[in-house]
N, C-alpha and C positions, 0 to 999 in steps of 0.2 A: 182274443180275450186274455186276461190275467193267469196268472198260473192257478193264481186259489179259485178262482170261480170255476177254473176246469177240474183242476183235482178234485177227486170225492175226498171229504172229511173225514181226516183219519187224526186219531189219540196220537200225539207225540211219546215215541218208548220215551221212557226214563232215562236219563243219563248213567251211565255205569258211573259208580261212586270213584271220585277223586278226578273226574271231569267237569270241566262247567261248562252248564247250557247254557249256551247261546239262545235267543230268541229269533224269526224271521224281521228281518230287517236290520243285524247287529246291535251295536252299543251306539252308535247314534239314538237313536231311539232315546237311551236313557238322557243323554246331555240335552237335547230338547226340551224332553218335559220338564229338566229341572231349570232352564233356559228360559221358559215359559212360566216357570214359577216365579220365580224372582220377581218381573215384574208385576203379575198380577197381585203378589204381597207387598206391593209394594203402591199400587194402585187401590188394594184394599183396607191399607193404612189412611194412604191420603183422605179416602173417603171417610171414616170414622173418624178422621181428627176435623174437617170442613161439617163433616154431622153435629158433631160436638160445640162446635161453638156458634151453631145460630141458636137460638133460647126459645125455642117453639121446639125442639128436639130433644134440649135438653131438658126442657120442663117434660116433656111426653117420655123418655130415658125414667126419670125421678119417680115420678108417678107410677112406674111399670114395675120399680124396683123397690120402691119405697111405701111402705105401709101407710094412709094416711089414717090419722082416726077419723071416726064416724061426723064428728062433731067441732068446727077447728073454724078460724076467721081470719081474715085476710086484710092487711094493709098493706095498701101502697101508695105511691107517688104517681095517679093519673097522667103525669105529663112532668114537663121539665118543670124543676122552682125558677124565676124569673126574677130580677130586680130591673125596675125601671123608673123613674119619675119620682123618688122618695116611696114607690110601693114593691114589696118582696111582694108575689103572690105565688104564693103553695095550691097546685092541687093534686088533693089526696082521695080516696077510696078506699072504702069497706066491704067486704063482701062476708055472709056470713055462710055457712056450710051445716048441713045435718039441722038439730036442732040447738045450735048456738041461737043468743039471747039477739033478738034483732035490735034493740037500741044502745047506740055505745054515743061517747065522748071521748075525742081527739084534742090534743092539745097543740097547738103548732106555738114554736118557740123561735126567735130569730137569737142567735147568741154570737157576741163578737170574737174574734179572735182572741181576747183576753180571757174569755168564759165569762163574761157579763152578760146576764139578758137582757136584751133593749128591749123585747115587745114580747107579748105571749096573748095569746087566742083560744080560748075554749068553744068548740062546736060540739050540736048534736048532730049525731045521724040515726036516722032508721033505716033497716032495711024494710023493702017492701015482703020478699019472697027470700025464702033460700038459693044462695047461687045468685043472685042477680045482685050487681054492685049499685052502691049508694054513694054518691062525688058529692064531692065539696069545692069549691077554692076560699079559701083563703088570704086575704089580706094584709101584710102587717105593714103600716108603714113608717117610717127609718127617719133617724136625724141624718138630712144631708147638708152634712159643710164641706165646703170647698176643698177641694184637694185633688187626689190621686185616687185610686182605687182601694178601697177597704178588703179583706177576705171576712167572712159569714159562715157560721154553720145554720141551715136549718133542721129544726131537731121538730120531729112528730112523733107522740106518744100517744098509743091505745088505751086512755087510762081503765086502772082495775085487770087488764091486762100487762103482756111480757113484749108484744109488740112494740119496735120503738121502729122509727126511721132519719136519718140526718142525708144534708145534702149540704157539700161546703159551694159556695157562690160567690162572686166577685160583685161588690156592690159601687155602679158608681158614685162616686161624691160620696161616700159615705164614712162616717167616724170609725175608728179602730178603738 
């Protein structure tokens, strides 16, 4: 058997002052643990920084940390904005939360690179319930003449709200 498992349990004396204790096992002991630290800080980074950037963690992070009010509404961009065929199509979503007003109106704007708008779309939405989102898509469709590829902002706005959203898109055949 081991030595400790034979020995009976006895209180180590105190070291007389201006001695250093030693522990059973030496200073190896200490280089270890700190040997062992290292990586695991350094495994415990990696992990917090791979947490941090999938957005289903970082939204659950936000939310843990962050106050929402009772009462607050949601736009976004359903899916990618798309051009194709002479038609940009935007789809967008509302969601409302607490007791926010269930019918709103979205604007979707297609604006050229110059800041000229070529098209704008006014829709309604309601929502049905709190929490549950309400889609749209959206159509605008584009002067396409011959060429190259144009650049695009689409621009969505929650009107009477602070909510806005843009997405810049490459339109083929399309005017600049």
């Amino acid at each position: 058997m081991s030595r400790l498992l034979d020995a009976p349990f006895r209180r180590p004396a105190s070291p007389p002052t201006g001695h250093r204790h030693r522990r059973h096992g030496g200073p190896a002991r200490g280089r270890w643990g700190r040997a062992a630290a290292a990586p695991a800080t350094v495994l415990a980074l990696a992990l917090v920084t791979v947490a941090c950037t999938v957005p289903w963690v970082r939204h659950e992070l936000r939310v843990s940390f962050t106050r929402l009010p009772s009462t607050y509404t949601e736009l976004y961009f359903d899916g990618t904005p798309a051009a194709s065929h002479g038609t940009v199509v935007v789809p967008v979503a509302v969601v409302a939360h607490g007791d926010a007003p269930r019918s709103y109106r979205v604007r979707v704007r297609l604006v050229t690179a110059a800041g000229r708008t070529e098209i704008s779309r006014t829709v309604g939405l309601t929502t049905r319930r709190a929490g549950t989102p309400r889609r749209a898509t959206v159509r605008l469709p584009y002067d396409r003449t011959p060429g190259g590829v144009a650049k695009a902002v689409v621009r969505v706005a929650l009107l009477g709200r602070t909510q806005t959203l843009h997405y810049t898109l490459d339109i083929p055949g399309g005017s600049s």
